[in-house]
C-alpha positions as CSV (number, residue, x, y, z in Angstrom):
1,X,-47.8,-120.2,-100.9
2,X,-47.1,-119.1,-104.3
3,X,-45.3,-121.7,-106.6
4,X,-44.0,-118.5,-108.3
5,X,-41.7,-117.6,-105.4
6,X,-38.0,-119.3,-104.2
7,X,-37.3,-120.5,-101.6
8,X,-35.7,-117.7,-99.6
9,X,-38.7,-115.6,-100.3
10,X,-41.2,-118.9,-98.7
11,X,-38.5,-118.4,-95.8
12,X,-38.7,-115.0,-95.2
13,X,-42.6,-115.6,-95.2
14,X,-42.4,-117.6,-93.0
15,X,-40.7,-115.7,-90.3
16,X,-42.8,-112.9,-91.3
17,X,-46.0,-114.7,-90.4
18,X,-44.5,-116.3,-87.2
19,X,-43.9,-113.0,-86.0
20,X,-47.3,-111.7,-86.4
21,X,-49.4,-114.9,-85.2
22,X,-47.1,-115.9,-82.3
23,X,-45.5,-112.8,-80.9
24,X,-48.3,-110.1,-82.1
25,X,-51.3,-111.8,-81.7
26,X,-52.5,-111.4,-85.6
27,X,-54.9,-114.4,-87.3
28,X,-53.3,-115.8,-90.2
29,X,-56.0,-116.9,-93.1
30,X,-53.8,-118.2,-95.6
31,X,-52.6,-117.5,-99.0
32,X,-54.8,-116.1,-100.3
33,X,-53.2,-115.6,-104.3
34,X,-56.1,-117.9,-106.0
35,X,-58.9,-116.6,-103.9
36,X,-62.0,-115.5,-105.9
37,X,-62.7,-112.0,-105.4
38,X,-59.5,-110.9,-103.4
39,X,-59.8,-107.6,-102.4
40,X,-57.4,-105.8,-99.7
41,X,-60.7,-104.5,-97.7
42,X,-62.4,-107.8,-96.2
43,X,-66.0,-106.8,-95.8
44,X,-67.2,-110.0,-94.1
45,X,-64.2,-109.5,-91.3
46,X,-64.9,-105.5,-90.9
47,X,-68.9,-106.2,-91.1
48,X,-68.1,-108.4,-88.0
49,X,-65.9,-106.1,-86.2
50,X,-67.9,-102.7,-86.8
51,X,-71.1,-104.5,-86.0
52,X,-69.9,-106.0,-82.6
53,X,-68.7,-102.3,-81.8
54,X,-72.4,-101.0,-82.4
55,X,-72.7,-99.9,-85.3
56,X,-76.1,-100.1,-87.5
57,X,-76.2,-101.9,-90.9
58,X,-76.8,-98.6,-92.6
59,X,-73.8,-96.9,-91.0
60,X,-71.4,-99.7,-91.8
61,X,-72.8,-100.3,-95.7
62,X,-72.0,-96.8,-95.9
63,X,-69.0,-96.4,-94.3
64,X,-67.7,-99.6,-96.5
65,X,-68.6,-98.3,-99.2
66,X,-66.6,-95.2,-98.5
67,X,-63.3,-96.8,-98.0
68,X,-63.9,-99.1,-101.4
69,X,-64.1,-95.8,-103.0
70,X,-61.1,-94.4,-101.2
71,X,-59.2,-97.2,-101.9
72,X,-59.9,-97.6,-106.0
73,X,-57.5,-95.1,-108.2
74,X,-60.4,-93.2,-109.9
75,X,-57.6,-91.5,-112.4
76,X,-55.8,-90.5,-109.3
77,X,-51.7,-92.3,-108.0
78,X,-51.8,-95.0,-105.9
79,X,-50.0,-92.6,-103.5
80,X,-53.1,-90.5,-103.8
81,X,-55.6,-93.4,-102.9
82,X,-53.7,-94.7,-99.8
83,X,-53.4,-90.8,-98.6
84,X,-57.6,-91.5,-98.8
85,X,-57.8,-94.6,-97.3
86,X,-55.1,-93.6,-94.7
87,X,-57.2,-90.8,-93.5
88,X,-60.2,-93.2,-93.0
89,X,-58.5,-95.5,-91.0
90,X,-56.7,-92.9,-89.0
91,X,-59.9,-90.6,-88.4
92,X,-62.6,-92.4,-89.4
93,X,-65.7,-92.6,-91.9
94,X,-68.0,-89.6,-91.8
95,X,-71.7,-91.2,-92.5
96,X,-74.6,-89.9,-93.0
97,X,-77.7,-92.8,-93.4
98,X,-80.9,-90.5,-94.1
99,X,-81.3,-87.1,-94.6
100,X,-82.0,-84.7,-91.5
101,X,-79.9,-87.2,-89.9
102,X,-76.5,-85.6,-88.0
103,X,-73.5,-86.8,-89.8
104,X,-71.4,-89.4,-87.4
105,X,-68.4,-91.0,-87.7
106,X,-67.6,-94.9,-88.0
107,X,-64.4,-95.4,-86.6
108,X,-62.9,-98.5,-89.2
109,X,-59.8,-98.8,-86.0
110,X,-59.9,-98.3,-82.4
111,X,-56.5,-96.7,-81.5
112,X,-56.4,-95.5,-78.2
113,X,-58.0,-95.6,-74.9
114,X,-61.0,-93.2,-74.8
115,X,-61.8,-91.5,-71.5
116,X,-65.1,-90.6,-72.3
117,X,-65.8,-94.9,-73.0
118,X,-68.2,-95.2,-70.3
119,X,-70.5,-92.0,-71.3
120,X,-70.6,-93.8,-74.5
121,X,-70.1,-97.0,-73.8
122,X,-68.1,-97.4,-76.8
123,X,-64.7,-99.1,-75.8
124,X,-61.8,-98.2,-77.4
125,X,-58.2,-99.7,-77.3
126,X,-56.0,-101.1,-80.1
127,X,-56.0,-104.9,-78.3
128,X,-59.7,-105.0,-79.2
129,X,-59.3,-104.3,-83.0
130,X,-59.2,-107.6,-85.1
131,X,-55.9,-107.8,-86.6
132,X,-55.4,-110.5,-89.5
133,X,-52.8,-111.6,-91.8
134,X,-52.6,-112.8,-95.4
135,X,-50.5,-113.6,-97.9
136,X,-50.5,-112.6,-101.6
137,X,-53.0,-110.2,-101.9
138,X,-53.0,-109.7,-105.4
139,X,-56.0,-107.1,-106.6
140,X,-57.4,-107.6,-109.9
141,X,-55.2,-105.4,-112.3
142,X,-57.2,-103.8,-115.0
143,X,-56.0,-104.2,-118.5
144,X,-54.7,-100.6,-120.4
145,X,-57.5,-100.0,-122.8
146,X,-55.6,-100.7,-126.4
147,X,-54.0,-97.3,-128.1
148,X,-55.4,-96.9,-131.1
149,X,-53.0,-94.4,-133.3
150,X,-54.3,-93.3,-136.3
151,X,-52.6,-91.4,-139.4
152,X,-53.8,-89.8,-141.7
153,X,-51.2,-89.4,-144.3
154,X,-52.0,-87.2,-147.4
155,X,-50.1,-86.5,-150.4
156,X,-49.4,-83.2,-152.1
């Protein structure tokens, strides 16, 4: 954990990941505060997890590298980028891998039971998803590029 925080917070923490590992099921990987390239979308974990559900290389690269895009501001609010990224979780990543190809969509989170699994053979229910836990994601925060203000003063 973070030296940065008290004791009350490390507490709270604490309870916090006890709940999730022991009564929800969730993996806990650690704090991850000093990890070298921490980023909030785990490709390694969601390669695994889309690729044991089916899907090709090509659809997951590209449905990856959808949500990265979703999930960077690009100009826009951070409320605006986790609208985006919401709406990719929720409905999924439409993917297209070559041209001519029909457009399908990666579904990033199975939610719900699918009656038409064993057409398919797709299986999808929220137990199956793999739910993780961390602590202290912290994204890189870009610096502010330095204000320059010029004046031009003139004298009459």
């Amino acid at each position: 954990m973070s030296a940065e925080i008290g004791n009350p917070e490390r507490i709270t923490q604490q309870r916090v990941i006890d709940l999730f590992t022991q009564t929800l099921g969730y993996r806990y990987l650690g704090d991850w505060s000093t990890r070298e390239g921490n980023h909030c979308i785990e490709e390694g974990l969601l390669t695994a997890f889309l690729s044991k559900k089916g899907y090709s290389p090509a659809h997951i690269s590209a449905a990856i590298h959808k949500l990265r895009s979703a999930a960077t501001l690009h100009g826009r609010t951070l409320y605006a980028a986790n609208q985006a990224v919401y709406q990719l979780l929720r409905y999924g990543v439409s993917v297209k891998v070559a041209a001519g190809d029909v457009t399908e969509t990666v579904q990033l989170v199975d939610w719900d039971w699918d009656d038409s699994a064993q057409k398919t053979g797709k299986r999808k229910k929220p137990s199956l998803n793999d739910f993780v836990l961390t602590q202290q994601i912290l994204p890189p925060v870009p610096r502010p590029a330095q204000q320059l203000v010029y004046t031009h003063e003139t004298s009459c």
